[in-house]
KESE-576631 format. One record per residue: y, z, x of N, C-alpha, C in turn. Coordinates in pm, whole numbers, plus 32768, in hexadecimal, padded with zeros to 4 digits. Atoms other than C-alpha are relative to their C-alpha. Layout:
N
YZXYZXYZX
...
//
This chain:
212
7FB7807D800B68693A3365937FA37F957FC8
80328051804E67FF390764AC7FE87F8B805A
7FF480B27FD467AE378E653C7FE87FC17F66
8026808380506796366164487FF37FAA8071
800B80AA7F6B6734352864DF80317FB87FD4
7F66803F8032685D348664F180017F71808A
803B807F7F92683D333F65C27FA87F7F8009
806980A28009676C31F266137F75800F7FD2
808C7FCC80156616321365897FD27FB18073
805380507F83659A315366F87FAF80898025
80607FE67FDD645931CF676C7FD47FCB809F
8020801D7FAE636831C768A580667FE6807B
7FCC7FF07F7663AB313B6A0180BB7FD57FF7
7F8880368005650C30A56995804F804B7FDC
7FA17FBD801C65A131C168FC80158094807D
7FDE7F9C7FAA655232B76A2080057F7A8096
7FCD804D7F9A65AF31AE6B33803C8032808B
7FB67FBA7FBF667D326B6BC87FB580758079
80577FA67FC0658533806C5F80127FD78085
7FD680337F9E659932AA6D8780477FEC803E
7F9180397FB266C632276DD1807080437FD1
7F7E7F8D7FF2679D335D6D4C80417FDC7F86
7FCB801B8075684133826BD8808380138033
7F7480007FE2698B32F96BC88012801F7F39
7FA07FE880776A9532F86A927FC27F9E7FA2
8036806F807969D8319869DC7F9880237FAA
80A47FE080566886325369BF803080597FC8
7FEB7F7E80616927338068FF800C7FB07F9F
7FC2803F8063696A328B68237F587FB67F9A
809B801E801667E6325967EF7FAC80937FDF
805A7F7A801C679433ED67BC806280207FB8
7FEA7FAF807F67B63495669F803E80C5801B
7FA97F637FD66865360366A57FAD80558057
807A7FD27FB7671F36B2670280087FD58078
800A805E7F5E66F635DE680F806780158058
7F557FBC7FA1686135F968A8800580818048
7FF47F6C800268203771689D7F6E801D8072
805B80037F9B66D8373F694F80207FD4807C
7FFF80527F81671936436A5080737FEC8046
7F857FCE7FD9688E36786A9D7FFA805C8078
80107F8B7FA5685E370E6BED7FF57FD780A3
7FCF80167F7968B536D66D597F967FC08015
804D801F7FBE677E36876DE27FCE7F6D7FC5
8013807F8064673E357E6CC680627F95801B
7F9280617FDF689D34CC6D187FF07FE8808E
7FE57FE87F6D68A834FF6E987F968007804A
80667FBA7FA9674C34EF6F227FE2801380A2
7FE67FCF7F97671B35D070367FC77F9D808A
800980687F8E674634D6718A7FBF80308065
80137FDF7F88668B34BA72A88025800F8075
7F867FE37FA667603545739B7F997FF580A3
8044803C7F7E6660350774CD80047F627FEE
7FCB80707FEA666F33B9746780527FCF800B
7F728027802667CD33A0742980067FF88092
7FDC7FC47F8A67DC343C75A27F977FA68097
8061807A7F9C66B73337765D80647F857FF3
7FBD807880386792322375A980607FE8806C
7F9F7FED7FA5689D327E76778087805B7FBA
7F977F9C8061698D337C7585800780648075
7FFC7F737FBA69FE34AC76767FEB805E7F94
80397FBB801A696E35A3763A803E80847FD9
7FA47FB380446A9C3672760080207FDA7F5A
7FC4807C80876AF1355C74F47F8780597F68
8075800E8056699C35A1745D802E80A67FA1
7FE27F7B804869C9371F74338055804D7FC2
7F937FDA80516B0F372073B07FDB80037F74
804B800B80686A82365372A97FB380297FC5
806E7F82800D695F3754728A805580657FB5
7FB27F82802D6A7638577244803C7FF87F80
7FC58018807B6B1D37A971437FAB7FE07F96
80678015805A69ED373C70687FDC808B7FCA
805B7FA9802D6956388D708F8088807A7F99
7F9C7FD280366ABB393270187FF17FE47F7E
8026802080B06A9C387C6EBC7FCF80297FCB
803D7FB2804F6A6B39166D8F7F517FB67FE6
8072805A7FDE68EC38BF6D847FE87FD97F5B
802A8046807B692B385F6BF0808F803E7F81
7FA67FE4803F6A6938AD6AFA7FDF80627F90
80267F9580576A9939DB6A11804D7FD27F98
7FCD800C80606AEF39CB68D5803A80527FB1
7FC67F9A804D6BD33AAB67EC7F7C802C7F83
80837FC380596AE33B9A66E080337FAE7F4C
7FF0803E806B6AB73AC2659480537F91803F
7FC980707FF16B45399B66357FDD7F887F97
80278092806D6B62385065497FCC7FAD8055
803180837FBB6ADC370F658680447FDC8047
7FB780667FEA6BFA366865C08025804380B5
7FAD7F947F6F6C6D379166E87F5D7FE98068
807280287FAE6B0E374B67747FEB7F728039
7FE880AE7FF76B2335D7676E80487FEC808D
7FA17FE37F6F6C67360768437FF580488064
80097FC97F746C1C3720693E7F5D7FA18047
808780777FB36AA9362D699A805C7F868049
7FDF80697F9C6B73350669EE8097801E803B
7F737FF37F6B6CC135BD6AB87F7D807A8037
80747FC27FA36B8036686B597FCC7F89805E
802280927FB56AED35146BAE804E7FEC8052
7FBB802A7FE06C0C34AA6BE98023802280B2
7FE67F897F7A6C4935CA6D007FA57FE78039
80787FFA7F9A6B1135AB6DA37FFC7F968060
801F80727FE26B2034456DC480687FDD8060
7F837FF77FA66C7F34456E5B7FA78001809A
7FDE7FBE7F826C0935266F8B7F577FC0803B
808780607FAC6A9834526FA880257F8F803D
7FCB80957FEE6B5033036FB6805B8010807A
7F717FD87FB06C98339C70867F89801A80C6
804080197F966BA0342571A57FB47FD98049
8040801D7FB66AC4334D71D6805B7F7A804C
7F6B80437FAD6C1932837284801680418070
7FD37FEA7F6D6C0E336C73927FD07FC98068
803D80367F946BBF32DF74D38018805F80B9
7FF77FB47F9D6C4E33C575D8805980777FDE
7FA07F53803B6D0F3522760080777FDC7FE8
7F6E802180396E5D347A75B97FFA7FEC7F70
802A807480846DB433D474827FFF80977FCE
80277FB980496D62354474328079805F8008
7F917F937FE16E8E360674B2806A7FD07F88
7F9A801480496F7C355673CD7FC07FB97F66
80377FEF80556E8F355772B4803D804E7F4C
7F8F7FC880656F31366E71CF80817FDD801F
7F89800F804270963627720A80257F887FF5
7FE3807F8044708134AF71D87FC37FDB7F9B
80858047807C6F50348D70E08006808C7F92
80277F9080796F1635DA70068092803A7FDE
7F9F7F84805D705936A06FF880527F967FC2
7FD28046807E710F35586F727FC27FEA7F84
805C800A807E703535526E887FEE807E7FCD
801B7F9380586FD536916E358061808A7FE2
7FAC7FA67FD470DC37796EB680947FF38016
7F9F7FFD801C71F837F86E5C8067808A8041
7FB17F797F90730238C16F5B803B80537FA5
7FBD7FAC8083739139DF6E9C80B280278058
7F7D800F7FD874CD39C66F9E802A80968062
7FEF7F5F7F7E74C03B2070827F93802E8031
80767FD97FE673FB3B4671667FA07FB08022
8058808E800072B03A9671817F9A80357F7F
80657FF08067723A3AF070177FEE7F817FCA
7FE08087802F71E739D66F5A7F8A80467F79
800C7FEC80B5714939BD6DDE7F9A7F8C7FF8
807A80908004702038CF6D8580077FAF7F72
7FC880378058709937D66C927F8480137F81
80567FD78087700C37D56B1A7F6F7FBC8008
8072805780136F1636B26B2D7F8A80508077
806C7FB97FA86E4B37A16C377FF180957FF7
800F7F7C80366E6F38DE6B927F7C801F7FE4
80AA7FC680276D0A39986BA27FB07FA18047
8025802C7F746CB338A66CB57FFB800E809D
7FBC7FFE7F856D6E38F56DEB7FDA8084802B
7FF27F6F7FD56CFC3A576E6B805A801F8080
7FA77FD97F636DB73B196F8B7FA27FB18087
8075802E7F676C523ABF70697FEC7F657FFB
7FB080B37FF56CDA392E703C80417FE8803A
7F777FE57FB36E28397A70A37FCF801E807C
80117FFD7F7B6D9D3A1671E47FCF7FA98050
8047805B7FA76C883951723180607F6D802F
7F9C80477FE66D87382F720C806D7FE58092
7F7F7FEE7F796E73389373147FC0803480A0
80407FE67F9D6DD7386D745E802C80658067
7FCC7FBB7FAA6EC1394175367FFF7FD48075
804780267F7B6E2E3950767B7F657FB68007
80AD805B80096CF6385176E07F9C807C803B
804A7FC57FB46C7B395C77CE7F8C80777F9B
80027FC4805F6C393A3976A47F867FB47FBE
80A7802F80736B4C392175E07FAD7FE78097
805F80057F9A6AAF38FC773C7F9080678008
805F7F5E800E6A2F3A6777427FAF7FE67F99
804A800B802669C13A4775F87F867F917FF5
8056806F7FCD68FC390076517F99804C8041
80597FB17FBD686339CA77597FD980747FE8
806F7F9A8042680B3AE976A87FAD7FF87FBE
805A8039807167703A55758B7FB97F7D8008
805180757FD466CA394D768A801E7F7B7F72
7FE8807B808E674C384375747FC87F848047
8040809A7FE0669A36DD75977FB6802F80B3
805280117F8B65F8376976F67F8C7FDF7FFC
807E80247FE264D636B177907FBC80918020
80757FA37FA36381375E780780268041807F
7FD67FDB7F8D6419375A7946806380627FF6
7F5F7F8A7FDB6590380F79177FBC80697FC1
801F7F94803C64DA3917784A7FAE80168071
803D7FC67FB363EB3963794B8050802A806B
7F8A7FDF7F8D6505395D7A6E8091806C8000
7FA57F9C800965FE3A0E79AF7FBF809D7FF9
801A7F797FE865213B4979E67FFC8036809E
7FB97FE57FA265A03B2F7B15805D7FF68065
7F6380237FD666C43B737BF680157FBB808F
7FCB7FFC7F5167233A907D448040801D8031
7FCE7FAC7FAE67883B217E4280147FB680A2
8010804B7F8F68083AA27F737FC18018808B
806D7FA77FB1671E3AB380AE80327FD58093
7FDA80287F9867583A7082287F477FB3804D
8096801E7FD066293999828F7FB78049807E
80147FF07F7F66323A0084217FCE80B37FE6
804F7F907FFC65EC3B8683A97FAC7FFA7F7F
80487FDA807C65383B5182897F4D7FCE8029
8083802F7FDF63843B4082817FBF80007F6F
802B8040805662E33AB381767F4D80267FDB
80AF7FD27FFE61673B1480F67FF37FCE7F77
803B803D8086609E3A817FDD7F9480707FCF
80357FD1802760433B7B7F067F3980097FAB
80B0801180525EB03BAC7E4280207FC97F9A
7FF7803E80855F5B3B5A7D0280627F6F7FE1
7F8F808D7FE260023A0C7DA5808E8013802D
7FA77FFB7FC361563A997DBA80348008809B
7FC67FF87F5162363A617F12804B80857FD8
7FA67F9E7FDD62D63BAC7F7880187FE18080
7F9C801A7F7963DC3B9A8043802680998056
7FD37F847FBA64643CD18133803C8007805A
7FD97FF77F4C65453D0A82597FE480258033
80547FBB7F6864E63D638396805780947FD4
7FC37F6B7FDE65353EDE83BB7FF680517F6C
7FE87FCC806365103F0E82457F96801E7FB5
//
């Protein structure tokens, strides 16, 4: 595939600006084809959030990892048809942008599990989704064609909370020093009046019942 440099001749810190604070739809308008084809790419539009901070701030922490799910779902940069033109490149970069920017801007509005539960069917499927009328198939409208994978659609649809809980706690997500050290192990409930207590050599308390 060919580039020309087709675009603003801007240079230095003003024409990559963006690096920082995330390429939207104005700065494509500052890179040249090459460039588009380079820098066109999730991580460049959407940069990846600090979800422990999001979660000290005060974001639940369910909130957080939804959001986790849906970022990491995204295509991580748009494909292009073989011999594509300029012009078909031009357009799939900014309804790529476009897409990315949607679902950066859209969740960082969540604030609690309601904010996130009614997420897809008030915010994305009007927008992106289209019911096909039997059933619960539905069709992913044109402007997100080669955007939308099936692992969008799922992550999208929370189901059950108990479900992103587990995975929270499997994949220790945003855990302190502390819950990672504690979640290696299980409490158990104890009866003080038979139970005796000893301080192990390597610091640990073991506990034991009488008779046991």
């Amino acid at each position: 595939m060919r580039y020309e440099a087709v675009g603003k001749p801007l240079g230095g810190a003003k024409k990559y600006r963006w690096k920082s604070s995330g390429l939207t739809l104005e700065d494509l308008d500052e890179l040249n084809l090459k460039e588009k084809y380079q820098f066109v790419k999730k991580n460049n539009i959407w940069k990846k959030p600090n979800y422990e901070e999001l979660v000290a701030s005060g974001l639940p922490i369910r909130v957080a990892y939804y959001m986790k799910k849906i970022r990491d779902s995204l295509p991580a940069q748009p494909t292009f048809p073989y011999n594509a033109s300029a012009d078909e490149i031009e357009k799939i970069c900014k309804d790529y942008t476009s897409f990315v920017t949607f679902f950066k801007e859209e969740t960082m509005k969540l604030h609690n599990d309601y904010d996130a539960e009614r997420f897809y069917p008030d915010v994305v499927s009007p927008k992106y989704i289209e019911p096909l009328g039997y059933y619960h198939y539905v069709k992913v409208k044109d402007e997100a064609e080669g955007f939308f994978p099936n692992k969008l659609l799922r992550a999208l649809q929370i189901g059950r909370w108990e479900t992103i809980d587990y995975e929270i706690k499997k994949k220790q997500f945003c855990y302190s020093d502390k819950q990672i050290l504690l979640s290696q192990y299980e409490v158990l409930p104890y009866s003080k009046k038979d139970s005796i207590f000893e301080k192990m050599e390597n610091g640990m308390v073991l506990c034991q019942e009488n008779g046991h």
